[in-house]
N, C-alpha and C positions, 0 to 999 in steps of 0.2 A: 310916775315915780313910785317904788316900791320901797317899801322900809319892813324888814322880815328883824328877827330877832336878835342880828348880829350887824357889824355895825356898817355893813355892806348894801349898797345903794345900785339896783337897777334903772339906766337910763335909758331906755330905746332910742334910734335916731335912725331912722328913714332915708335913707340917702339913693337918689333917682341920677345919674348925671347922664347927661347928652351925649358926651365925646368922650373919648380915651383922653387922660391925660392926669395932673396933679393938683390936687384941689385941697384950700385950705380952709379952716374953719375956728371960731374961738365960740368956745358955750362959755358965758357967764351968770353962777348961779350964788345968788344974794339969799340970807335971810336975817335974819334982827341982830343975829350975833357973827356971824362969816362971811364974808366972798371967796371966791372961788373961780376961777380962770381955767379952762382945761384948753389947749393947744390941739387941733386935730388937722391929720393930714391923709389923703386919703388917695393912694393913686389908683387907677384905673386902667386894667390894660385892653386893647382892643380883641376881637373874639379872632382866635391863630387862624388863617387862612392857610390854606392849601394850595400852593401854585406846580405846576408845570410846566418847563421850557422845555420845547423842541429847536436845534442848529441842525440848520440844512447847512452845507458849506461846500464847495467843490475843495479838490482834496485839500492840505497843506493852505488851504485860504483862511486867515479868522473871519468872524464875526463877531458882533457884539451886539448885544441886546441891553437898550434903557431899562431898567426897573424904575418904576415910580415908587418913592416912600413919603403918603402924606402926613402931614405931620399936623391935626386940627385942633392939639390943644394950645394954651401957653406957652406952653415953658419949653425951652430949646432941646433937641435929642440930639444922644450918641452912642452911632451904633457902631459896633465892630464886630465887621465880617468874618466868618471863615467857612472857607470854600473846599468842599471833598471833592471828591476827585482831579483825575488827570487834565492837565490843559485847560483850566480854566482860572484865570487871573480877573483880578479886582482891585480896586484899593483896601484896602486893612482897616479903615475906618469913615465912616461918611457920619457928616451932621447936619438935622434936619431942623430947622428954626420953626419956632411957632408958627403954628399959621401957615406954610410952605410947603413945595411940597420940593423933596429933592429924586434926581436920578442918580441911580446907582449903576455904571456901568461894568457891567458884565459881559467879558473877552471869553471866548472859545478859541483857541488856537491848536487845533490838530498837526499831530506830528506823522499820524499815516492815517490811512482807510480804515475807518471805522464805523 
């Protein structure tokens, strides 16, 4: 704790967490004449991964490929898709509960030789 000349107060706080996710916290700090309650919330997101899918398909055939999205924190997730390019369809939104993990599936449906 720092107390400098004005009436402004550094508090450092450490914070190491395990897993992506939303984490809560309450500092309560006392002294002969105050309390004081600070609310902290702290989310965390996981480090962006880089993927590449390759669809083999014979012509005009889909495919679909599962995605896994695990989900290891808490607190339930919502995600919404959106997909570039031609001929690939999905759902618009997927939700992944704490703890679980969901697939996301991803359709290729070619409409020629490509």
């Amino acid at each position: 704790l720092f107390l400098g000349g004005s009436d402004t107060v550094e508090f450092p706080i450490k914070f190491t967490p395990n897993y992506a996710g939303c984490y809560h916290c309450q500092i309560l700090l006392k002294s002969s004449c105050d309390i004081r309650v600070y609310e902290i919330e702290c989310v965390v997101n996981a480090e962006q991964a880089d993927a590449e899918l390759e669809f083999l398909t014979p012509a005009y055939q889909m495919v679909t490929q599962e995605i896994p999205i695990s989900n290891m924190s808490s607190q339930d997730w919502r995600f919404e898709a959106v997909l570039e390019g031609q001929c690939f369809y999905g759902p618009p939104v997927i939700n992944v509960r704490g703890g679980e993990t969901a697939q996301y599936p991803l359709t290729f449906k070619p409409v020629a030789e490509c």
